[in-house]
C-alpha positions in Angstrom: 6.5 -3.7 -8.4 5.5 -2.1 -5.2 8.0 1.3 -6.0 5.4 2.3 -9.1 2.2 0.7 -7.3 2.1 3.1 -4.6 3.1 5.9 -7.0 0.2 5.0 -9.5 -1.7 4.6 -6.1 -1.3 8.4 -5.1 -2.3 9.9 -8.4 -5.8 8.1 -7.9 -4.7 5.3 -10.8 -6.9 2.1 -9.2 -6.4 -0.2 -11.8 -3.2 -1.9 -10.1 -4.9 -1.8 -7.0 -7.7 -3.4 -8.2 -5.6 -6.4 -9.6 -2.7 -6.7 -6.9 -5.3 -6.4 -4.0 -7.6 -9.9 -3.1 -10.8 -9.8 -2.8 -10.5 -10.9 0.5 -8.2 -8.1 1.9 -8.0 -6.5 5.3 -6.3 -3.9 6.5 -5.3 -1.0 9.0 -4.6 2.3 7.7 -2.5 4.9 10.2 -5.3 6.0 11.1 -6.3 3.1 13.2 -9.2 2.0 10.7 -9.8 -1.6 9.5 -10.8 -1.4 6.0 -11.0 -4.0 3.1 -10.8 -3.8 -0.6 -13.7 -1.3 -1.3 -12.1 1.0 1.1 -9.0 0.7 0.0 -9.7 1.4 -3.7 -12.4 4.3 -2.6 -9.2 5.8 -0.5 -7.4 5.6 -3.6 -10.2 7.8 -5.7 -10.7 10.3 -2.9 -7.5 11.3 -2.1 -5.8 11.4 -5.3 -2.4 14.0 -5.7 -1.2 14.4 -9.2 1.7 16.3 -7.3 2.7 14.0 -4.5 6.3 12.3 -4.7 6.7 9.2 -3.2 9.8 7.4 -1.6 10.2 4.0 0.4 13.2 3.5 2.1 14.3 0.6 5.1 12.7 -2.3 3.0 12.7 -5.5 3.9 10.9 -8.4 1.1 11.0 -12.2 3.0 9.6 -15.0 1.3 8.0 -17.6 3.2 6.8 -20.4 0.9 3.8 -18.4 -0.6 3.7 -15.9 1.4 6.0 -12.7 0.7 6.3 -10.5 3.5 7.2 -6.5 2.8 8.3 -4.2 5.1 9.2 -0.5 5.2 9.4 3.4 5.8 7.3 5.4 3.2 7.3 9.0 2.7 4.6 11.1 1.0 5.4 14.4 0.0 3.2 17.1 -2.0 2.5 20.7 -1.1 2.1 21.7 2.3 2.1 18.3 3.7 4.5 15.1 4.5 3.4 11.8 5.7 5.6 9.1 7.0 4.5 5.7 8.0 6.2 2.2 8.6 4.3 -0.3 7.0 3.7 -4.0 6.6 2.4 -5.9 3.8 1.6 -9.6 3.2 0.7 -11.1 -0.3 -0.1 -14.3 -1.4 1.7 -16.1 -4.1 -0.6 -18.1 -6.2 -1.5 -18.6 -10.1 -2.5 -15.4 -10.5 0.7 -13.9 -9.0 0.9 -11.7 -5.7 -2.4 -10.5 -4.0 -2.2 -8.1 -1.1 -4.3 -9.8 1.7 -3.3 -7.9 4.6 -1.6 -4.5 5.2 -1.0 -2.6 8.3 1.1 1.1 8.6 2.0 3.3 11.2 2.6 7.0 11.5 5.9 8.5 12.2 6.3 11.7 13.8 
């Protein structure tokens, strides 16, 4: 799931993101912002790559009742530019399936 999310995420497609992430979301980007689900799905419009090429690699997926816990090194790759961050995602489980209600990444240099 999360391996074509965050590709469908980079080439501006929202419509997963507007399902997977709760209404009630908050997050940090690697930037050190705290955003929520408008930002989130705006960030998706605005920075948009058809070209970009995505990998995650060191994951870690933990369930804890209904909570699932994701962890991980992501690498973004398009023209010019790479971007490598750690990050940490927490869903909920519930009728509905998983919702992303809180995310949190890191750069690495």
């Amino acid at each position: 799931m999360e391996d074509d999310w965050i590709l469908q995420r980079h080439r501006g497609v929202v419509e997963i993101s507007s399902t997977l992430v709760d209404d009630t979301y908050v997050g940090g980007t690697s930037a050190g912002l705290r955003i929520g689900k408008a930002d989130f799905l705006e960030g998706i419009r605005t920075s948009a790559r058809q070209d970009a090429q995505v990998s995650q690699a060191d994951r870690l997926i933990r369930r804890f009742g209904d909570t699932i816990v994701s962890t991980g090194l992501a690498e973004l790759v398009y023209p010019g530019h790479t971007h490598r961050f750690r990050y940490l995602r927490v869903y909920h489980l519930g009728i509905d399936g998983p919702k992303l209600i809180a995310s949190q990444s890191a750069t690495v240099r």
